[in-house]
C-alpha positions as CSV (number, residue, x, y, z in Angstrom):
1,X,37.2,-20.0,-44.5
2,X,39.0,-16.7,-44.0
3,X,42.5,-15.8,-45.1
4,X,44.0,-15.7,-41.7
5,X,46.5,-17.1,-39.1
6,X,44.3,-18.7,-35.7
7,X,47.5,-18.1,-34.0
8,X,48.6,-14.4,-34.5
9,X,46.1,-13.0,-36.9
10,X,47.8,-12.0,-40.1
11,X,45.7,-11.7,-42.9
12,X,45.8,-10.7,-46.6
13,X,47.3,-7.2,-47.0
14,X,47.0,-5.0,-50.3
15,X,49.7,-3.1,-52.5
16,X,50.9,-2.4,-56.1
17,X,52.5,-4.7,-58.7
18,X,55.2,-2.4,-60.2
19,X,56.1,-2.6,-64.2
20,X,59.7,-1.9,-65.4
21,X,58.1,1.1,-66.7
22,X,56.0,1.9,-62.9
23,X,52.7,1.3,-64.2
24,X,51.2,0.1,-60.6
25,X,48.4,-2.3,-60.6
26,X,46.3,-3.8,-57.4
27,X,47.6,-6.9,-56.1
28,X,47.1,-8.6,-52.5
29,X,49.5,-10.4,-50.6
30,X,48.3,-13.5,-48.9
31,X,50.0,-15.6,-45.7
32,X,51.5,-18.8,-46.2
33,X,49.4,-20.6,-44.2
34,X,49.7,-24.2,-43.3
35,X,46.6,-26.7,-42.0
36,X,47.8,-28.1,-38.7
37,X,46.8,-30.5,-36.0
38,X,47.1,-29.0,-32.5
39,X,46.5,-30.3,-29.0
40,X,43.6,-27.9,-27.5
41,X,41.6,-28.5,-24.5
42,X,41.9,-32.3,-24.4
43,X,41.4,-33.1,-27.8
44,X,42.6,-32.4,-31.3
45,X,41.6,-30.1,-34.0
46,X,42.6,-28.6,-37.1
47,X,44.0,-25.0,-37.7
48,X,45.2,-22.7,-40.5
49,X,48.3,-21.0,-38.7
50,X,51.2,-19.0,-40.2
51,X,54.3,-20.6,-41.8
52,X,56.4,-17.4,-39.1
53,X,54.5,-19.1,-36.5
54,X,55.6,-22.6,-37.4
55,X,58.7,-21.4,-37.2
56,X,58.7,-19.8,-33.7
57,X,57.4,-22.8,-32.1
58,X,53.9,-21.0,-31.0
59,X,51.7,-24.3,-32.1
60,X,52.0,-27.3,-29.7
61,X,51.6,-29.9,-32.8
62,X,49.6,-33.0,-32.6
């Protein structure tokens, strides 16, 4: 199962974790993504969508 929204694709992005004393050391950045219900073509079924997403109302929720 992938690391990204069904509805507007964001995915897991990359950067630094800085130190008070800027030592920089990899770290990712993951979406907070939710398990929904969601009417689709007659029926019901289950998708990992964005918490922004949510938010904006782009998920018709079961």
């Amino acid at each position: 199962m992938s690391n990204q929204c069904s509805v507007c694709g964001k995915r897991s992005s990359v950067g630094h974790t800085v130190s008070k004393a800027n030592n920089k050391t990899k770290r990712t950045f993951k979406p907070n993504l939710q398990r929904v219900r969601v009417h689709r073509s007659g029926g019901t079924e289950r998708l990992r969508v964005c918490t922004g997403c949510l938010k904006a109302n782009k998920v018709q929720k079961a």
